[in-house]
C-alpha positions as a Markdown table, in Angstrom:
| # | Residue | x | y | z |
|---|---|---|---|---|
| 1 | Unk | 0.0 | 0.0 | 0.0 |
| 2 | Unk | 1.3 | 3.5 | -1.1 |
| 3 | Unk | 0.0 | 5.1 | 1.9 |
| 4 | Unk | 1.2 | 3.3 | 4.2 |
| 5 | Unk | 4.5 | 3.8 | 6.7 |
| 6 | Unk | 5.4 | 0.4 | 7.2 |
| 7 | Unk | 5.2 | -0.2 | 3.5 |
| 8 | Unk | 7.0 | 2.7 | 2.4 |
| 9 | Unk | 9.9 | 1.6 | 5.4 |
| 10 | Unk | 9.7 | -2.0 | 3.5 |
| 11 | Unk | 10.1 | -0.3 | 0.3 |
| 12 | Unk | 13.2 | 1.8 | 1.4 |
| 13 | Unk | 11.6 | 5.1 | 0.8 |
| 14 | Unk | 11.7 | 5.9 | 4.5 |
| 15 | Unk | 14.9 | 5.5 | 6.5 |
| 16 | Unk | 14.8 | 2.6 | 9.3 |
| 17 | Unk | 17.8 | 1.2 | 11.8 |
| 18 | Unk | 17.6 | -2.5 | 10.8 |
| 19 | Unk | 17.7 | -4.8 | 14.0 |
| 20 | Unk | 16.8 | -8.0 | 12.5 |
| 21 | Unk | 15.2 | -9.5 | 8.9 |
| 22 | Unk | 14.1 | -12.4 | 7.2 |
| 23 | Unk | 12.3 | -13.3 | 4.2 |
| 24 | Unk | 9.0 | -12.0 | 5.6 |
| 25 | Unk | 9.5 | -10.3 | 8.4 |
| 26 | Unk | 11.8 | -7.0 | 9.4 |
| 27 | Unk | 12.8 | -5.8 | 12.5 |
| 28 | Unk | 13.7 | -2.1 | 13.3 |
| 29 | Unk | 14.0 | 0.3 | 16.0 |
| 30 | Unk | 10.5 | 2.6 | 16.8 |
| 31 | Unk | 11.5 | 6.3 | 16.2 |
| 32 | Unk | 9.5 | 7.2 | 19.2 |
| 33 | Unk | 10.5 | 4.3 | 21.8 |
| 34 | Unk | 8.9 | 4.1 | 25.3 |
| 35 | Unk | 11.2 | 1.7 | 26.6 |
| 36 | Unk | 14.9 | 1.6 | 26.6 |
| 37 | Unk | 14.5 | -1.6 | 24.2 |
| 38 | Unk | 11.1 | -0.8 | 21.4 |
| 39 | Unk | 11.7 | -2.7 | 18.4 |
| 40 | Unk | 8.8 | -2.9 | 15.9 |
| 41 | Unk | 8.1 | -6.5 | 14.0 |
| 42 | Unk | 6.4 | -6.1 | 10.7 |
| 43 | Unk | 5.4 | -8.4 | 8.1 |
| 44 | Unk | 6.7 | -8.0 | 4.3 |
| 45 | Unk | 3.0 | -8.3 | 3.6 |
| 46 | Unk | 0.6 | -6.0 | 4.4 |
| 47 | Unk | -1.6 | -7.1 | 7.1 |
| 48 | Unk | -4.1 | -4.3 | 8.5 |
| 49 | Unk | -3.6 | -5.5 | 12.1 |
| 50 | Unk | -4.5 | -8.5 | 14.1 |
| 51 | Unk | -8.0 | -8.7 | 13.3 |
| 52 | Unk | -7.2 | -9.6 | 10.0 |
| 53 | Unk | -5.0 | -12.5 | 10.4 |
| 54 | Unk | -6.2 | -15.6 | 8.8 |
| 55 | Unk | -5.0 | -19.4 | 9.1 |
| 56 | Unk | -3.2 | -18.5 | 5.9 |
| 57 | Unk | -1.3 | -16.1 | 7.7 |
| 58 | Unk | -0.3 | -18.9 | 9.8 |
| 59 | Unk | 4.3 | -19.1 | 8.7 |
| 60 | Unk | 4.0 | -15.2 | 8.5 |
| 61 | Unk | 2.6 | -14.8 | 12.0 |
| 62 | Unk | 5.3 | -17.2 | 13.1 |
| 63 | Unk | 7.9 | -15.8 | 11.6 |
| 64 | Unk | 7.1 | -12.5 | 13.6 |
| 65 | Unk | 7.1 | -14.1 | 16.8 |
| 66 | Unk | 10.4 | -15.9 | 16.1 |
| 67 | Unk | 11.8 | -12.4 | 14.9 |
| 68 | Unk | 10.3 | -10.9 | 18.3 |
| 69 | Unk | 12.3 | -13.6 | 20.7 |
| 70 | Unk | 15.9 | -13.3 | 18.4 |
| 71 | Unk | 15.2 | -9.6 | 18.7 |
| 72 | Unk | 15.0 | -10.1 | 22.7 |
| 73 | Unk | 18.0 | -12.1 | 23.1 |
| 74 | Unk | 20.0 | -10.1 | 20.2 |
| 75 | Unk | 18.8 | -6.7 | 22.5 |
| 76 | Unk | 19.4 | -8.5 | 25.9 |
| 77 | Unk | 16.5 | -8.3 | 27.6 |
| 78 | Unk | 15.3 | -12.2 | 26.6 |
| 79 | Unk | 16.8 | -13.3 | 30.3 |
| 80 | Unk | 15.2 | -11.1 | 32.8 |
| 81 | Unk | 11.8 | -10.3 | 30.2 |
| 82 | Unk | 10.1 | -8.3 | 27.9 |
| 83 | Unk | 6.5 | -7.0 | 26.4 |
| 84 | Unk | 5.4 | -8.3 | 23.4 |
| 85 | Unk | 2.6 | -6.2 | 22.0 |
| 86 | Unk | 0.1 | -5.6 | 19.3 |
| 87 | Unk | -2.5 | -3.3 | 19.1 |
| 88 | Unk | -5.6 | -3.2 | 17.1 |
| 89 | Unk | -7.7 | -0.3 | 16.3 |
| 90 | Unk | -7.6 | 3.3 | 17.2 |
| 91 | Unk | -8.9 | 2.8 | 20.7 |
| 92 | Unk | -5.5 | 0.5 | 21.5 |
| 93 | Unk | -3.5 | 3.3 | 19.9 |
| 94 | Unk | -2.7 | 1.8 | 16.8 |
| 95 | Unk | -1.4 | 4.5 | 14.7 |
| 96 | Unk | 0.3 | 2.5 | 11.7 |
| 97 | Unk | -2.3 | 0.6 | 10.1 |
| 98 | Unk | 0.2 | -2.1 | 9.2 |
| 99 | Unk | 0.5 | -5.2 | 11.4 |
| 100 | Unk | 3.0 | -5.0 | 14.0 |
| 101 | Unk | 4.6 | -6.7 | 17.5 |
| 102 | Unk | 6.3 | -3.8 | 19.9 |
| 103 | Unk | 9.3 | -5.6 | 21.8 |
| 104 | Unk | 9.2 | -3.6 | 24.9 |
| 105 | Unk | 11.8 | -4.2 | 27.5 |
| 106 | Unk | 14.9 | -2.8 | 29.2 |
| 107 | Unk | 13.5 | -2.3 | 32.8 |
| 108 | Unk | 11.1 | -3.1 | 35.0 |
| 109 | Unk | 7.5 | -2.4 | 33.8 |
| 110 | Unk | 4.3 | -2.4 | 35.6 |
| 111 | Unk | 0.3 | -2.8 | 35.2 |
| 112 | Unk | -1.5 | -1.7 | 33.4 |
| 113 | Unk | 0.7 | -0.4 | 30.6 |
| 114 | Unk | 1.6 | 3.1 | 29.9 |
């Protein structure tokens, strides 16, 4: 999509800091972290968000959660743990309508969120 962020990142019309990549997934730093560690996960493939996924989505969606624990242990924060999360929607605060797993770690955190 030619509106969207994510896809213009994938496309390399936007600049990104690369933490991790694979066939269908990339890995890069959020430009506005909350955490000492925030590392976005994004599909190749435009997905909206979670509500879309499908059982074809199935390697995809694995993929990003494989991506999400290399980038925790790559980042150091896989040991004493992390938040792995997705938002849906603009009542979660999903601004980027491209599907996408926040790695969230670097201290302690607590409950609720944010």
């Amino acid at each position: 999509m030619s509106d969207c962020l994510f896809c213009r990142i994938l496309a390399g019309e936007l600049p990104s800091e690369a933490v991790a990549s694979t066939d269908t997934t990339y890995a890069f730093r959020d430009i506005n972290p909350v955490m000492p560690t925030h590392v976005l996960v994004v599909p190749r493939q435009h997905i909206e968000n979670a509500h879309y996924l499908r059982s074809e989505h199935g390697e995809v969606l694995a993929d990003m959660f494989q991506v999400a624990q290399e980038v925790a242990s790559s980042e150091g924060i896989a040991e004493r743990g992390y938040r792995l999360v997705l938002n849906v929607g603009p009542d979660a605060l999903n601004s980027v309508p491209h599907l996408h797993i926040h790695v969230l770690g670097g201290r302690p955190m607590g409950w609720p969120p944010g």
